[in-house]
C-alpha positions as CSV (number, residue, x, y, z in Angstrom):
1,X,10.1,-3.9,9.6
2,X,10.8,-6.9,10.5
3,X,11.8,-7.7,13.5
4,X,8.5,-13.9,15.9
5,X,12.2,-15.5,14.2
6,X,13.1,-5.9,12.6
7,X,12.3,-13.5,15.9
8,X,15.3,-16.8,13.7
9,X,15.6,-14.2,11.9
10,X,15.3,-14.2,8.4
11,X,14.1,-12.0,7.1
12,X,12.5,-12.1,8.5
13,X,14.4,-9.1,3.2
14,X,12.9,-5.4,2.5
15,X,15.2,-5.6,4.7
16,X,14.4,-4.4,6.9
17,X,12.9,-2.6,4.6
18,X,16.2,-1.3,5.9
19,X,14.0,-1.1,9.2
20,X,13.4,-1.5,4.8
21,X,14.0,-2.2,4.8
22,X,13.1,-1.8,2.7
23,X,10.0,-1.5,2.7
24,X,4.3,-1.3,-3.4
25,X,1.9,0.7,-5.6
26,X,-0.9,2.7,-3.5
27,X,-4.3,2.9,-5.4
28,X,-7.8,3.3,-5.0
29,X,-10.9,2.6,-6.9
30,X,-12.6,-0.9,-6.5
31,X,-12.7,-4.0,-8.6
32,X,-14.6,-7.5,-9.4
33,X,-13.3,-10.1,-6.9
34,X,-13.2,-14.1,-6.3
35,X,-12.4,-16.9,-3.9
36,X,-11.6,-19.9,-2.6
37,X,-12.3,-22.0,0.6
38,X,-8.8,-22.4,0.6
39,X,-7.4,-19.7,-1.3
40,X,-7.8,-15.8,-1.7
41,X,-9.8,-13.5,-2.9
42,X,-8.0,-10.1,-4.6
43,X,-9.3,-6.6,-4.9
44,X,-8.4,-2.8,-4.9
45,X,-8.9,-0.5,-2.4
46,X,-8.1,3.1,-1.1
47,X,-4.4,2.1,0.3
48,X,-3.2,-0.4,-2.2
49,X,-3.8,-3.9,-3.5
50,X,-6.0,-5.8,-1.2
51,X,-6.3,-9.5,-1.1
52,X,-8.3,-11.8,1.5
53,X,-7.4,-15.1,2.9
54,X,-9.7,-17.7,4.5
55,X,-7.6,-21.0,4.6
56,X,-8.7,-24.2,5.7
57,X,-7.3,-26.7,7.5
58,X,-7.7,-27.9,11.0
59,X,-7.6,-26.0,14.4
60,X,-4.3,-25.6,16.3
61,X,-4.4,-23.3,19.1
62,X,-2.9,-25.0,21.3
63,X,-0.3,-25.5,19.0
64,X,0.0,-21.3,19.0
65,X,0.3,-20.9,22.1
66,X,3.1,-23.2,23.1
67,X,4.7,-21.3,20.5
68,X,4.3,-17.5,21.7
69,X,5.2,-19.3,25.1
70,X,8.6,-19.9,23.8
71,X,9.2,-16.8,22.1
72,X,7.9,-14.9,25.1
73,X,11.4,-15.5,26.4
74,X,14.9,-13.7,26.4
75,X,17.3,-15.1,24.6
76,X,20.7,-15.4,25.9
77,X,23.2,-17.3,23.9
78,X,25.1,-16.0,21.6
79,X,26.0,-18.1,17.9
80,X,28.8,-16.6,16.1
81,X,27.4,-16.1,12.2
82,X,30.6,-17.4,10.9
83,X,34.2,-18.1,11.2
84,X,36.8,-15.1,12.5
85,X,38.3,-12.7,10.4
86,X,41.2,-10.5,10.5
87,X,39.8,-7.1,10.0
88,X,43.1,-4.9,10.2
89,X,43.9,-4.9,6.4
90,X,40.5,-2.8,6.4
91,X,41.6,0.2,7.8
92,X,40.6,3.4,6.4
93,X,38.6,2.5,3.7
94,X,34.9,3.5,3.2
95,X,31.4,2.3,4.0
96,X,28.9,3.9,2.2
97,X,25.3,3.4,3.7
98,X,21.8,4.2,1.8
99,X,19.8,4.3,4.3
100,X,15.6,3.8,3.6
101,X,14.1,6.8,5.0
102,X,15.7,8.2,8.5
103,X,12.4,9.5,9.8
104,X,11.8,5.9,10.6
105,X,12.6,4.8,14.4
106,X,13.9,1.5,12.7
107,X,16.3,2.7,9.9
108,X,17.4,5.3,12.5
109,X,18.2,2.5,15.2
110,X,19.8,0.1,12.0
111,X,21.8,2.5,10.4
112,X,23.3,4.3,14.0
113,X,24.7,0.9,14.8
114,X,26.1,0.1,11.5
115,X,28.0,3.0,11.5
116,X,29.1,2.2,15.0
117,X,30.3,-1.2,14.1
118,X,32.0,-0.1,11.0
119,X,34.0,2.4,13.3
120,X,35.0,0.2,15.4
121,X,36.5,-1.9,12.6
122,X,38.6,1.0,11.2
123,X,36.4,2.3,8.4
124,X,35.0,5.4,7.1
125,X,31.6,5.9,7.3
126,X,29.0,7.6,5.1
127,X,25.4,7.7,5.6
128,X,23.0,8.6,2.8
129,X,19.4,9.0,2.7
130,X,17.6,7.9,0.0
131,X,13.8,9.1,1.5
132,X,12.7,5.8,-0.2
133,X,12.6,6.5,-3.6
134,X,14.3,4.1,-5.7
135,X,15.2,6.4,-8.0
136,X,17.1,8.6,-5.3
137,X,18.5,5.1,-4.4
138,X,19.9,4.7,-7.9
139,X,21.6,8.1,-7.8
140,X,23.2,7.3,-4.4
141,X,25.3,4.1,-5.7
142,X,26.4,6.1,-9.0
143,X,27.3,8.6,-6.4
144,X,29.2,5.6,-4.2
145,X,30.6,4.3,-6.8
146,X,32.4,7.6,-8.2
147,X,33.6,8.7,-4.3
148,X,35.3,5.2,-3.9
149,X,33.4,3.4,-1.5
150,X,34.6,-0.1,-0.6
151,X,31.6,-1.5,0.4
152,X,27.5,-0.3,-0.4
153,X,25.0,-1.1,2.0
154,X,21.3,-0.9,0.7
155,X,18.3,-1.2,2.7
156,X,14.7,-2.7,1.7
157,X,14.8,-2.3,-2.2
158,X,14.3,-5.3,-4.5
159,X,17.5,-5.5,-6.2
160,X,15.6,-5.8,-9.5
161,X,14.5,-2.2,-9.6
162,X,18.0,-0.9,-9.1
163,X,19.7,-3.7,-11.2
164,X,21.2,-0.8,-13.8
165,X,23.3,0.7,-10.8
166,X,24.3,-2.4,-8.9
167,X,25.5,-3.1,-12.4
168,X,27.9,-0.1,-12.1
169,X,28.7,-1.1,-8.4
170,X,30.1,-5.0,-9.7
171,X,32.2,-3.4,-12.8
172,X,34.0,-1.1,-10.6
173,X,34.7,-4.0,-7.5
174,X,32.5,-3.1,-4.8
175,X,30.6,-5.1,-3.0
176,X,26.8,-4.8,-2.3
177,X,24.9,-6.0,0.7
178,X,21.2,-6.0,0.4
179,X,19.5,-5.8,3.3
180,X,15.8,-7.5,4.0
181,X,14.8,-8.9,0.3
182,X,13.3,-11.9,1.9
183,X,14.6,-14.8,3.9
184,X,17.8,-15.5,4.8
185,X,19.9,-17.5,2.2
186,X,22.9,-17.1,-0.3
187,X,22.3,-14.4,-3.2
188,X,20.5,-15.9,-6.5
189,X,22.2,-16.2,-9.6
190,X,20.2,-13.5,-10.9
191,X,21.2,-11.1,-7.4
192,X,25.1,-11.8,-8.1
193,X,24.9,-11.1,-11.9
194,X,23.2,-8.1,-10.8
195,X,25.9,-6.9,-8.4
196,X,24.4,-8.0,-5.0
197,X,27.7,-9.5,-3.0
198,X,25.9,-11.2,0.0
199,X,22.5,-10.6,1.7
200,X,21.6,-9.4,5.3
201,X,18.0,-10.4,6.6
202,X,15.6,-11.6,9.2
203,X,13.5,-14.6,9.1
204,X,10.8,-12.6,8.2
205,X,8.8,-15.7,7.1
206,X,9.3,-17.1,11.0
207,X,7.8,-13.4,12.0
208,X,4.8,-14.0,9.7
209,X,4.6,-17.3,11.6
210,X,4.9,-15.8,15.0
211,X,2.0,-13.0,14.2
212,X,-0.6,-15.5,13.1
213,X,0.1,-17.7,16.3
214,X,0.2,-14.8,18.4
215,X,-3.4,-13.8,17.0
216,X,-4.5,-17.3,17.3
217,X,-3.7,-17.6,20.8
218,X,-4.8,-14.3,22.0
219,X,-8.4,-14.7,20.3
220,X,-8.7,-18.0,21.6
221,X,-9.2,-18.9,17.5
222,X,-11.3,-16.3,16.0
223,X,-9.4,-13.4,14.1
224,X,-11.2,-11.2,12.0
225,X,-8.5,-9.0,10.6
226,X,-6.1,-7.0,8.6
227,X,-2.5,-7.0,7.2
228,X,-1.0,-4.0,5.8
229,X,1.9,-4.9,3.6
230,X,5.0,-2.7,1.6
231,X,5.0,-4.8,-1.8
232,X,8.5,-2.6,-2.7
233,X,9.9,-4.7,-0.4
234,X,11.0,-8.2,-0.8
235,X,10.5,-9.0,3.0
236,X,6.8,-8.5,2.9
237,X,6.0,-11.2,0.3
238,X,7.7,-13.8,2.2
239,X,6.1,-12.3,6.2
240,X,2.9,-12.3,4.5
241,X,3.0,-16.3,3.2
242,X,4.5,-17.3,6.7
243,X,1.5,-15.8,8.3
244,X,-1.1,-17.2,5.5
245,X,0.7,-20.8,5.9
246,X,0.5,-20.4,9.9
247,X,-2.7,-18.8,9.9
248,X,-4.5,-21.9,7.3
249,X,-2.6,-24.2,10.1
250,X,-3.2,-23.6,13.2
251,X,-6.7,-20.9,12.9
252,X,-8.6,-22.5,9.5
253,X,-11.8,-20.2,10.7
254,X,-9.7,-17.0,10.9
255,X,-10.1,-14.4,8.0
256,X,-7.4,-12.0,7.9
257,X,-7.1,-9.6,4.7
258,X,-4.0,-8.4,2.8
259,X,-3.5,-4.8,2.1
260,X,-0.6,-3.5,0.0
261,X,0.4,0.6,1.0
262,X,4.1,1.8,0.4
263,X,6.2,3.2,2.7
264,X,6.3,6.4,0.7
265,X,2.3,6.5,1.1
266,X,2.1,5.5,4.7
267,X,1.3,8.5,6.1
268,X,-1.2,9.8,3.1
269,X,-2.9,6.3,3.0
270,X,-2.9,4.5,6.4
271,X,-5.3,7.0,8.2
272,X,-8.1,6.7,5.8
273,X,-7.2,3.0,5.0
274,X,-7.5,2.2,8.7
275,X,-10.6,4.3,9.4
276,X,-12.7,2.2,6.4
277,X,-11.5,-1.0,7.9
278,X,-12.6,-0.2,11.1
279,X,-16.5,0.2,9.5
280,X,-16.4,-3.8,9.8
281,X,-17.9,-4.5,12.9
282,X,-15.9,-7.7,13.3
283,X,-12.9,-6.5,13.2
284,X,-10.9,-7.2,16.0
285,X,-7.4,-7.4,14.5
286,X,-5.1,-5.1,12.8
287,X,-1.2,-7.1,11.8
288,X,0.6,-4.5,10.1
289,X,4.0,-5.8,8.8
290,X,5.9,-3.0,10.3
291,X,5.0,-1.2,13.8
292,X,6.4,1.9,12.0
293,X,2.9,1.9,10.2
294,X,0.9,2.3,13.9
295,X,2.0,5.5,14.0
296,X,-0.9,6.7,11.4
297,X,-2.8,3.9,12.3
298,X,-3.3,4.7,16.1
299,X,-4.6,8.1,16.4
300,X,-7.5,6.5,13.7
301,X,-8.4,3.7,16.1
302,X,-8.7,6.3,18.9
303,X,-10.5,8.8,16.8
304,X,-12.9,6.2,15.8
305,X,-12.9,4.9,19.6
306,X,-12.0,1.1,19.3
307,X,-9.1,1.4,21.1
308,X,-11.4,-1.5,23.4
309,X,-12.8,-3.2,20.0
310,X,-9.2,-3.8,18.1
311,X,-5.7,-5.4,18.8
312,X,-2.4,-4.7,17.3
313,X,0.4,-7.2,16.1
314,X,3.5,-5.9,14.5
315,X,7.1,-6.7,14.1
316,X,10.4,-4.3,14.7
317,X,10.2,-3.8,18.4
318,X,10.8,-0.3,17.5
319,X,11.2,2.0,20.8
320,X,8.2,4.3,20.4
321,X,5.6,1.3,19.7
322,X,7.1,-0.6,22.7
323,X,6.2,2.3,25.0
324,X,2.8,2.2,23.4
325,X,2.7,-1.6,24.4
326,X,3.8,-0.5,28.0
327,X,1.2,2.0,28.8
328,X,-1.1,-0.1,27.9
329,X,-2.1,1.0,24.5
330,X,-3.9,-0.1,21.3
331,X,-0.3,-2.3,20.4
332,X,-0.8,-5.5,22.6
333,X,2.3,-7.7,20.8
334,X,5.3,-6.5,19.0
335,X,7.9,-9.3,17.8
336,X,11.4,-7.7,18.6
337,X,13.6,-7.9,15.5
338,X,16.8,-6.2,17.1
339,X,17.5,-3.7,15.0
340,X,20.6,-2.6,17.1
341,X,22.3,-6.1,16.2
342,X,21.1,-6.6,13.1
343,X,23.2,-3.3,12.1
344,X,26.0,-5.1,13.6
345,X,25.3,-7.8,11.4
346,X,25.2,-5.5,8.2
347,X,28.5,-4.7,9.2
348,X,29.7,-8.3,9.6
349,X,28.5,-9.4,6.8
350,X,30.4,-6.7,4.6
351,X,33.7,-6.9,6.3
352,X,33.6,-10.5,4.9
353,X,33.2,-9.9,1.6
354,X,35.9,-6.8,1.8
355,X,38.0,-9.6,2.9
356,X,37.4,-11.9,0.4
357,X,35.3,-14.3,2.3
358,X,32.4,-15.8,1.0
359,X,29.0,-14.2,2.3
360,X,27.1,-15.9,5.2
361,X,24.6,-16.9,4.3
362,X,22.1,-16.6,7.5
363,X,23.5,-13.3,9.6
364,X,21.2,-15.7,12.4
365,X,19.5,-13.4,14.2
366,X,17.1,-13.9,16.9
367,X,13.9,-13.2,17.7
368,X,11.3,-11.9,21.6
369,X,8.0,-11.3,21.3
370,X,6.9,-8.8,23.6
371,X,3.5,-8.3,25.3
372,X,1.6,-7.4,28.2
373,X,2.9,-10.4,30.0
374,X,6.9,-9.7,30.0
375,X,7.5,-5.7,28.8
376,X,7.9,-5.1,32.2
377,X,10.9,-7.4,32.4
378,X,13.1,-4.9,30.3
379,X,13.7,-1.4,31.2
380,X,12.8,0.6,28.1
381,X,15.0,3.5,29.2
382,X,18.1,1.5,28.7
383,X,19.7,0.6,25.0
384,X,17.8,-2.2,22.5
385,X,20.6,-4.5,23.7
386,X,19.7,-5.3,27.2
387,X,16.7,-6.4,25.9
388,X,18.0,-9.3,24.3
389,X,20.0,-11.1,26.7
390,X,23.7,-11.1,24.2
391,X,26.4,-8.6,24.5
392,X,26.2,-8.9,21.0
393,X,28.7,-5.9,20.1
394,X,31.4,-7.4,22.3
395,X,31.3,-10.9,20.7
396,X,31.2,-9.5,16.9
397,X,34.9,-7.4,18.0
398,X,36.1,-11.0,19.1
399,X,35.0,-12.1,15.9
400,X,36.8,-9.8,14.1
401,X,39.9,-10.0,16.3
402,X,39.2,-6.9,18.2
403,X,38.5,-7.7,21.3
């Protein structure tokens, strides 16, 4: 996830995801491919689609490293998302939560806090799993809908493939928040006919942005490597043309390849996948989406001993990959997404719309990129939140008049 801007955010959708959030087909076999000087080449591959782009364009890395310079730092002002609201009216109702697979570090971390910050308001809370399945995720609003919820989070599922249930969702008055289908913005036309109520993201393009100049900087220009992608969420799509657009910017010589696996196939797929990519010599990069994938992607880097040979780039800033980065490890940048506030932000934006206030339409999230150079500025024994600077749970319960 996802996290740069689970760094503004906006989504960095998709989602996280939901951390999603959400979060498409794996394949294998191999087919006929072309290219461009400019453009991309596509293929199939064990793990997914697989696509290749060498953009042109001239150099820029100087321009890349001012900007990991700046997002190096700790951000410490806090921007209220929108106006205050009067939250009391809210009491006792119920939040219903589908979460995207709570063996994640990230969903855990997202969904934790929203429940938190939906308690605090007055609310019920229920937390579902649907194990990211779309169908599951189907059954789970029907199932909302028919114990009364008030309010439906989803995380990291294109709204198109649950359209028939969010239909359900909109003829009995709830509302839906989708969490990480792409950037921030407003719903589409097509999203509120569907039943989506308001939208709750990261900057995720702004991440894709951050990767390639993190990549550009840290090679000095010359990337060889590879992005592993979740097309099932709507997130990745816009991450992976922030880092294209960056990457034909500011690194034209850099060749960085594009490699679809879903998060249901992660751990099947991303072993193997990683071990064939690592038969190119010149690899020296690995940019996964999500630092949730490192966790079957490190132990192949070590088995194949390149831990010396290959860096990695993710997003999230999720606790275990962080540690990783501390020790020293194979993960040498992670963009910090917090997940811990953007759950806050879930929350936020639902109470809105349970109010009868028009959805925000940038939750406005920030973004830290964290590498070798400040992890030992933050004490990762202590909560997501100190690493950010904002006592951001204290300022949304003055927002909502609770404070």
């Amino acid at each position: 996830m996802s996290s740069m801007k689970y760094w503004r955010y906006l989504a960095l959708a998709v989602g996280v995801l939901a951390l999603v959030v959400a979060l498409a087909a794996c394949g294998s076999s191999s087919s006929s491919s072309s290219s461009e000087a400019t453009g991309s080449e596509t293929t199939e591959a064990e793990g997914g689609k697989e696509e290749t782009a060498s953009a042109g364009g001239s150099g820029g890395i100087a321009e890349a490293e001012a900007a990991v310079a700046e997002a190096l730092k700790k951000p410490t002002d806090w921007k209220p998302p929108g106006k205050p609201i009067n939250v009391s009216g809210l009491k006792g109702k119920t939040a219903y939560i589908i979460a995207n697979s709570l063996s994640l570090a990230f969903t855990t971390t997202l969904t934790e806090n929203m429940k938190e910050a939906f308690t605090k308001a007055g609310l019920k809370v229920v937390v579902v799993d649907d194990k990211a399945e779309v169908s599951q995720t189907a059954k789970l609003i029907e199932q909302a809908v028919s114990q009364g919820a008030s309010v439906i989070t989803i995380q990291s599922h294109a709204s198109d493939l649950i359209s028939a249930p969010l239909k359900v969702a909109k003829e009995a008055g709830i509302p839906v928040i989708e969490m990480f289908e792409g950037d921030p913005g407003l719903p589409t036309k097509q999203q509120e006919e569907q039943g989506v109520s308001a939208l709750a993201t990261y900057c995720y393009s702004c991440a894709g942005e951050l990767l390639a100049n993190w990549a550009t900087a840290n090679s000095g220009g010359e990337v060889t490597g590879v992005t592993y992608y979740d097309s099932d969420v709507g997130a990745s799509q816009a991450m992976n043309e922030g880092q294209k657009q960056q990457f034909a910017k500011v690194c034209p010589s850099c060749e960085v390849e594009y490699k679809n696996v879903l998060v249901a196939d992660w751990a099947k797929s991303l072993p193997t996948l990683t071990q064939t990519d690592l038969s190119n010599p010149k690899l020296n990069y690995f940019l996964p989406n999500y630092d949730g994938m490192t966790t079957y992607m490190v132990p192949a880097i070590k088995a194949a001993g390149a831990e010396e040979r290959v860096k990695i780039g993710s997003f999230n800033a999720n606790l275990p990959y962080m540690e990783e980065l501390a020790k020293g490890g194979v993960i040498k940048a992670d963009i910090g997404s917090p997940v811990a506030w953007m759950g806050w932000a879930v929350a936020d934006q639902g109470l809105r719309v349970m109010n009868g206030e028009p959805p925000l339409e940038n939750v406005d999230i920030p973004f830290r990129l964290f590498d070798e150079s400040n992890i030992k500025e933050i004490n990762l024994k202590e909560p997501e939140s100190t690493w950010y600077g904002v006592n951001y749970q204290q300022e949304y319960e003055k927002l909502w008049g609770l404070g």
